[in-house]
C-alpha positions in Angstrom: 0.0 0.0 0.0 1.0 3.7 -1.4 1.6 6.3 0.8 -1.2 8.2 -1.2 -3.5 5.3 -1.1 -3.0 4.8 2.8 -3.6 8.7 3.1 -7.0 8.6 1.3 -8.0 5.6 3.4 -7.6 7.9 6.5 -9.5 10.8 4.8 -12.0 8.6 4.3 -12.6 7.3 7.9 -12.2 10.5 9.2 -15.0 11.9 6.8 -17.3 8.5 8.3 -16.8 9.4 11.5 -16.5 13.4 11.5 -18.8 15.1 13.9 -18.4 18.4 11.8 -21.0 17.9 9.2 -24.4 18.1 11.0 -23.5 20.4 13.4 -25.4 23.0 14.6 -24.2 26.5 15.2 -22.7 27.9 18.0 -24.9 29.9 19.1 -28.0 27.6 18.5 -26.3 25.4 20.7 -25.9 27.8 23.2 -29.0 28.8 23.5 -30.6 25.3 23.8 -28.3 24.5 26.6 -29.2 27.5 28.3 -32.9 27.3 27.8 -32.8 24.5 29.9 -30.5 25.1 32.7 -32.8 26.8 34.7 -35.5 25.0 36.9 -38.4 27.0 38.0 -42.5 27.2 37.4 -43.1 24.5 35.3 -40.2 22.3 35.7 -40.1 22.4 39.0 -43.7 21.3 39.5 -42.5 18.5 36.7 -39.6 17.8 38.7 -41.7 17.0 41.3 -44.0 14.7 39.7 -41.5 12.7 38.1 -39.5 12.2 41.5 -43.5 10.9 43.0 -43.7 8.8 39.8 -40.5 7.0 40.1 -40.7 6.8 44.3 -44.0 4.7 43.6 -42.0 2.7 40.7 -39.6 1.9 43.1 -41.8 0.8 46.1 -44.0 -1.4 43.7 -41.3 -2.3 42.3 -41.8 -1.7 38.3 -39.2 -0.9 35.8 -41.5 0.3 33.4 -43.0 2.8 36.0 -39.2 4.1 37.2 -38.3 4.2 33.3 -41.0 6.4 32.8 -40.1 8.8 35.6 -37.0 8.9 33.7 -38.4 10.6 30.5 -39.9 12.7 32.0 -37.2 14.4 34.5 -36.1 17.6 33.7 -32.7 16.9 35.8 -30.2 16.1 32.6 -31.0 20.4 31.7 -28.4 21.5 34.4 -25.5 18.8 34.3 -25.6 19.3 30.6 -25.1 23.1 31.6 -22.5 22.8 34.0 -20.6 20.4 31.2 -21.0 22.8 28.5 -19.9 26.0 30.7 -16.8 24.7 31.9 -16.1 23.6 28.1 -16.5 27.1 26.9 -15.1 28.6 30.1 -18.5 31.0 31.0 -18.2 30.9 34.7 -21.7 32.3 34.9 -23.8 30.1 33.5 -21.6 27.2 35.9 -23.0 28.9 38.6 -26.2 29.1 37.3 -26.3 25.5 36.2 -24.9 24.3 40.0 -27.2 26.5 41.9 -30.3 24.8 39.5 -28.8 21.7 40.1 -28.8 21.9 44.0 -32.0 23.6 44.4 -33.1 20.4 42.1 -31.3 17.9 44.0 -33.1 19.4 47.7 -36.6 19.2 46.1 -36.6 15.9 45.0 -34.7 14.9 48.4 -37.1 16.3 50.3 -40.3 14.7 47.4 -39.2 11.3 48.1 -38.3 11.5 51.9 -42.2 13.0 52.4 -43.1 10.1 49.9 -41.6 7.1 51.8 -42.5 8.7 55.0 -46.2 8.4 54.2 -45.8 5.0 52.4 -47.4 2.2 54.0 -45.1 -0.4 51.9 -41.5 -0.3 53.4 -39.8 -3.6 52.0 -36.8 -2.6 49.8 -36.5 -4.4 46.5 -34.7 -4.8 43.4 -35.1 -1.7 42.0 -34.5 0.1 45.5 -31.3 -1.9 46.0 -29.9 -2.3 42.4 -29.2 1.6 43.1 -27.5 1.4 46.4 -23.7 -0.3 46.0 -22.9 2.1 42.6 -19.4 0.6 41.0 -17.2 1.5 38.0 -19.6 0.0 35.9 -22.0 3.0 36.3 -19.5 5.7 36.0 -18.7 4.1 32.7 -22.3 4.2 31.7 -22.8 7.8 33.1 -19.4 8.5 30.9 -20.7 7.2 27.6 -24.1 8.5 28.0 -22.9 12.0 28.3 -20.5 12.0 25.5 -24.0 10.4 23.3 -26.2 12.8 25.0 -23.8 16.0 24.6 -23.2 15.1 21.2 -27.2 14.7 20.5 -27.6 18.4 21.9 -24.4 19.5 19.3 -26.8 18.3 16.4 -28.9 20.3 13.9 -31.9 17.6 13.7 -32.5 16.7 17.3 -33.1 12.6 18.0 -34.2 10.4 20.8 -30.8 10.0 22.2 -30.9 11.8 25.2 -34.3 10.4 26.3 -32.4 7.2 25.7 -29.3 8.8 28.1 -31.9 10.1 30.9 -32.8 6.1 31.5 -29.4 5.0 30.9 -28.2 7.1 33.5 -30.8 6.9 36.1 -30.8 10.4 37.6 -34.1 9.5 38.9 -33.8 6.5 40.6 -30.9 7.4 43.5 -32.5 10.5 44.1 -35.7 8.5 44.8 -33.5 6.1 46.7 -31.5 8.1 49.0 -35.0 9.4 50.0 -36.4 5.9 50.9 -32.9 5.4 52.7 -33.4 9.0 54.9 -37.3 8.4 55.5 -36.6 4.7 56.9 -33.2 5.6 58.9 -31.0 3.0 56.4 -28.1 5.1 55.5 -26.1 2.8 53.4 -29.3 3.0 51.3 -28.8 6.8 51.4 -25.0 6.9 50.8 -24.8 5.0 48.4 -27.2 6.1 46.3 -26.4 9.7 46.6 -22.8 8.6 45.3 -24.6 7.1 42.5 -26.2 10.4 42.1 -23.1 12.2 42.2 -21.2 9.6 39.9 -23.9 10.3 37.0 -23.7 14.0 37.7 -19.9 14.2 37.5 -19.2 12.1 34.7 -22.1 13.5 32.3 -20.7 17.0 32.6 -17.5 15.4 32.4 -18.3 13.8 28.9 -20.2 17.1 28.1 -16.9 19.0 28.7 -14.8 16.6 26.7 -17.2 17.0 23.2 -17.1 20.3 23.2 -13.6 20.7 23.8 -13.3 18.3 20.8 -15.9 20.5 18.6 -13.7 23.6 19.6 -16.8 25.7 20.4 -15.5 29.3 20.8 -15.2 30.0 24.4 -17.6 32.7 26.0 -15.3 34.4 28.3 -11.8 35.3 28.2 -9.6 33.2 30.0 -5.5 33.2 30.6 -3.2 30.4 30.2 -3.4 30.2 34.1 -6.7 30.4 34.4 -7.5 27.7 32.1 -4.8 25.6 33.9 -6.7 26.2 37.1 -9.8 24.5 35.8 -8.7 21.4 34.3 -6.9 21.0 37.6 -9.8 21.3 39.8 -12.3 19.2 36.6 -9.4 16.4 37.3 -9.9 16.4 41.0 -13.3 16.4 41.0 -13.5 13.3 38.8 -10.9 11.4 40.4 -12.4 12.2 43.2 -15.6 10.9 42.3 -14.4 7.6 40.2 -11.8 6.3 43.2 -14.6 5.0 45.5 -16.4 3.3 42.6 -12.9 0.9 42.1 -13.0 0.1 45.5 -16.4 -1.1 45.2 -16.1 -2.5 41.7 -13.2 -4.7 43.2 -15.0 -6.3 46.4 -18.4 -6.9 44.0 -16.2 -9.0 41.7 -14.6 -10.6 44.5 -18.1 -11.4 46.1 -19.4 -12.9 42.7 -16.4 -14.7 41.7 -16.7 -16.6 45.4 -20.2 -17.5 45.2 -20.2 -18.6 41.8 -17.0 -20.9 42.1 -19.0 -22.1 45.9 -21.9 -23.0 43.9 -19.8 -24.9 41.4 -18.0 -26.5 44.2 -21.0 -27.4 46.3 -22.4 -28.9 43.1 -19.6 -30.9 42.0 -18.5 -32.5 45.3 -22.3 -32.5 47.2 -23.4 -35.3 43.9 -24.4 -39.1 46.0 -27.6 -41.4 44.8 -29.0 -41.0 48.1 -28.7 -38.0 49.4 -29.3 -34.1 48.3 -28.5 -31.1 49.7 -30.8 -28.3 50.2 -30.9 -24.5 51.8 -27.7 -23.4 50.3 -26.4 -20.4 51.6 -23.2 -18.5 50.7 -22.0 -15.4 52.5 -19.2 -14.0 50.7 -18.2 -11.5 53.4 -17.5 -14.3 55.9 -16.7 -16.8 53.5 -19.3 -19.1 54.4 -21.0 -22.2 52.7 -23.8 -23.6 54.6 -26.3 -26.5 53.6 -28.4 -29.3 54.8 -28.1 -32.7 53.2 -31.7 -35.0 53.2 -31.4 -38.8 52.5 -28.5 -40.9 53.9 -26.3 -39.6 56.4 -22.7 -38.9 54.6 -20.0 -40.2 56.5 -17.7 -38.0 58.5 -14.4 -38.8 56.5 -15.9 -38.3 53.2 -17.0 -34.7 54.3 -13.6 -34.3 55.8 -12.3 -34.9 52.6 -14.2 -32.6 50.5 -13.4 -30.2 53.3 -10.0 -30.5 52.4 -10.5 -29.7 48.4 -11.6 -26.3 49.5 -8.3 -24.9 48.9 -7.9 -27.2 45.5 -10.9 -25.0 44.1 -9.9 -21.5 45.6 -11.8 -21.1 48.4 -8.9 -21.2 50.8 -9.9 -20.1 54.2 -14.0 -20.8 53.7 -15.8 -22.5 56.1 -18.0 -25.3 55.2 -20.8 -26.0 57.2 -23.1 -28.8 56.9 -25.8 -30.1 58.7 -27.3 -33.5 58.2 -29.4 -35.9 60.0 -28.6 -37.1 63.3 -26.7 -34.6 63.9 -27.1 -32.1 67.1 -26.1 -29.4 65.3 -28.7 -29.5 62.6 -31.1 -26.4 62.2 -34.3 -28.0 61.9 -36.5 -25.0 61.6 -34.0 -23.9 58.6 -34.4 -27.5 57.2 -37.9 -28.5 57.0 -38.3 -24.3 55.7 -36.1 -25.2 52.8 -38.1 -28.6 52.1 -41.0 -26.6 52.3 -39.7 -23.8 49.9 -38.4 -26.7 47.4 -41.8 -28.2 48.0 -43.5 -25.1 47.2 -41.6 -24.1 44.1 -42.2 -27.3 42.6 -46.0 -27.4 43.0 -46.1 -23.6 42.3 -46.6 -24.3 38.1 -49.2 -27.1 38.8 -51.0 -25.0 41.4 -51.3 -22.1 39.3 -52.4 -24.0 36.4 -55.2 -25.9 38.4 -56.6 -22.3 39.5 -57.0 -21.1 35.8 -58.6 -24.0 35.1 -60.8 -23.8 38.2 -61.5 -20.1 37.1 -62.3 -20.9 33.4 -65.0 -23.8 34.3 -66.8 -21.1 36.8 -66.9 -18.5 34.2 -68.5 -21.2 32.0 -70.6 -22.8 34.3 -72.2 -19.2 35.3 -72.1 -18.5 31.3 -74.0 -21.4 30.9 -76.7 -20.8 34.3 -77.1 -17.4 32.6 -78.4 -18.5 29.6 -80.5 -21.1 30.9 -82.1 -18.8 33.3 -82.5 -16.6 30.3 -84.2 -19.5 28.1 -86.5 -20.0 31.3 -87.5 -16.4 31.2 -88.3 -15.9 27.2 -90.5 -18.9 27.0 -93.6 -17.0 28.3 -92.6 -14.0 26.5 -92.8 -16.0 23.4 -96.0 -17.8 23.8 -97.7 -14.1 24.6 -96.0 -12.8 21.1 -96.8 -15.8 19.2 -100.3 -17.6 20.4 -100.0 -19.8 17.2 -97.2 -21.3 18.9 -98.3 -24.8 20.9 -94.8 -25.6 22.4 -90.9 -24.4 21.9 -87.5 -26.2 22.7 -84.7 -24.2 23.1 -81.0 -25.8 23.2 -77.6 -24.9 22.9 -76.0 -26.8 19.4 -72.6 -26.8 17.1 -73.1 -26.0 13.4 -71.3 -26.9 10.6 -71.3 -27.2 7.0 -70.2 -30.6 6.0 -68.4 -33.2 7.8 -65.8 -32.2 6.2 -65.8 -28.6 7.7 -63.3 -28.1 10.7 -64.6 -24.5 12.0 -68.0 -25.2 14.1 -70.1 -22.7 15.0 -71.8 -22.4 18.2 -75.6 -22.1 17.7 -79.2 -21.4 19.5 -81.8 -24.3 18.5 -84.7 -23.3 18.5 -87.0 -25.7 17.9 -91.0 -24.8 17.4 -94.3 -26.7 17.4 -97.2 -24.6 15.7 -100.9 -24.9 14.8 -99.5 -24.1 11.4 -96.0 -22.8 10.0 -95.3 -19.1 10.5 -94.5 -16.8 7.9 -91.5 -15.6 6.9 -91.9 -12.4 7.8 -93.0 -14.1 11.7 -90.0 -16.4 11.3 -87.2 -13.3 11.0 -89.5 -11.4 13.5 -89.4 -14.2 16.5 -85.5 -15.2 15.2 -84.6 -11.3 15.6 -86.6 -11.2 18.9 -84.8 -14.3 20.3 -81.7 -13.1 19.3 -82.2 -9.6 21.0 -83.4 -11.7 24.3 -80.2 -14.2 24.4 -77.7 -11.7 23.2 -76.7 -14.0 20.6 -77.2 -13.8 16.5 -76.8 -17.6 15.7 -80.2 -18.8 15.6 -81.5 -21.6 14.2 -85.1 -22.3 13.7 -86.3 -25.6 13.0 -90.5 -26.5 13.0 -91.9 -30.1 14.0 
């Protein structure tokens, strides 16, 4: 390859991936960022709402609920600012942007605190916790979401991408957290979400600041060498600051995982006999526990000995192994006959819930079916007062079809007539249409003895 060809073939990708070509104009962009930096009136009171919205998602525990609370935050309007005015150096609008920011923050602390306060559901779940022990992993989401998101805002025809970075993020969610965390007195709820909170803040005006430095957006103030200096000093601190804890964190989460997956493999592997299962596995990763009952045939106490002693073989140097079996005083009943109970359970659970539909399906047809008899029972005097020339009537439920050959039946009303002598065919469409109107039903068929 030519050293003109290889030149092209860098003009090219640099042309592909160029972020020059749909941009929009300085001061367009400008005054979209501005116009939403501040948060009052309207926003506020939206502010507000979506912090309610996603508080109930979390204590119900819906995803689709919290995700909507998302769309609807105006929160991103200020982080975006505070990105954008430290990349184009207008110490203003930063101040501007952090005070908004703050004020937004205290509101929606003090929106969800009232909320969970008043609550009468207090249990934490997924959703609450997934936003309490924040890790590298979500300050490289809140990264890459603000580079997308400031590059969205850079763009002449706007998109759906920073929608799409407002849930990626989760602004929402810790907010709503920490609040559930200060109104129930659990402060490593509150902690950590509020470093989740701060991690997303950080590292979206972080990313903001990095595009448009690479755009090379003319700055709005003047600023020395010294000055500028200053700022990317303090913009370092504040994200190493911010990204240190989330290592720390990242680190003993891995850790955690990678012991209770290789205990589960363990306990799997060595815990294998004809006649005898193990049950209420638990693993504590902190204390580097493994803890089960064993059902069937006592094992004997060398053979546990030994698979005591391949701990170390598999990794799990300096874990403890406890195991309770029968005929042993050690054994936790109560824990044991829960987990039989709980195995029990989960196994019938399928059958159980299937039985109920099915339960549920033959009442709604039996009281279909007492409906329309009770109906029938009613329309037969009726009939005889409409139609004197009738002597008797049968009415019957039937399945219609047009040949044997013919796999779609239809369900059908017999009605079945005795009569001094055959109505007319005006009479006939007059009592079919009649019938019809009576037994809410259009598939008639009339049939004379």
């Amino acid at each position: 390859m030519n050293r003109f060809t290889f030149a092209r073939m860098l003009n090219t990708i640099r042309h592909v991936f160029s972020l020059s070509d749909d941009i929009s104009e300085a001061d367009a962009i400008d005054t979209e960022i501005r116009s939403n930096v501040s948060l009052r009136g309207t926003n506020l009171w939206v502010l507000m709402l979506a912090i309610l919205i996603a508080s109930v998602g979390l204590d119900v525990n819906s995803t689709a609920v919290v995700i909507g609370a998302m769309l609807i935050s105006p929160l991103m309007g200020p982080i975006m600012g505070i990105g954008y005015g430290i990349g184009v150096y207008d110490f203003p609008l930063i101040r501007k942007a952090v005070m908004s920011l703050l004020v937004a923050t205290l509101i929606a602390f003090l929106t969800s605190t009232l909320y969970f306060l008043i609550s009468p559901l207090s249990e934490a779940h997924s959703e609450l916790l997934a936003r309490t022990s924040p890790t590298i992993w979500d300050v490289l989401i809140a990264f890459f979401g603000g580079l997308a998101g400031m590059i969205a805002a850079t763009r002449k025809i706007k998109t759906n991408v920073i929608p799409g970075v407002a849930i990626a993020t989760a602004l929402m969610p810790p907010l709503c957290t920490a609040g559930y965390g200060l109104a129930n007195g659990q402060w490593n709820f509150f902690f950590g979400a509020f470093y989740l909170y701060i991690i997303n803040s950080v590292f979206i005006a972080f990313a903001a600041v990095i595009i448009i430095s690479a755009m090379k957006l003319p700055h709005r103030n003047y600023v020395d060498a010294k000055t500028e200096s200053r700022v990317k000093k303090y913009l370092s601190a504040m994200v190493l600051i911010t990204v240190v804890p989330s290592f720390y964190l990242a680190y003993h989460l891995v850790k955690e995982e990678v012991f209770t997956q290789k205990a589960k493999s363990f306990v799997a592997q060595e815990f294998k006999f004809d006649e005898t299962y193990y049950s209420n596995l638990q693993i504590n990763p902190k204390s580097k526990t493994i803890e089960l009952s064993l059902i069937g045939k006592p094992i004997p106490k060398t053979t546990l000995k030994t698979i005591q002693n391949k701990l170390i073989k598999n990794e799990l140097e300096a874990t403890s192994l406890v195991v309770h079996q029968a005929g042993e005083q050690q054994i936790d009943t109560l824990s044991l006959k829960t987990s039989i109970v709980a195995d029990l359970y989960k196994e019938s659970q399928i059958a159980i819930d299937s039985r109920d539909q099915q339960i549920a399906k033959l009442n709604n047809q039996l009281r279909s079916y007492k409906t329309k008899e009770e109906l029938m029972e009613s329309v037969t005097p009726e009939l005889h007062t409409l139609f004197p020339e009738i002597n008797s009537i049968v009415i019957a439920n039937g399945i219609s079809s047009a040949s044997r050959y013919d796999i779609y039946h239809q369900k059908v009303t017999l009605l079945l007539v005795n009569s001094k002598k055959k109505l007319s065919d005006q009479d006939s469409e007059r009592l079919t249409a009649w019938l019809g109107e009576r037994l809410k039903t259009q598939k008639i068929k009339l049939i004379y003895e």
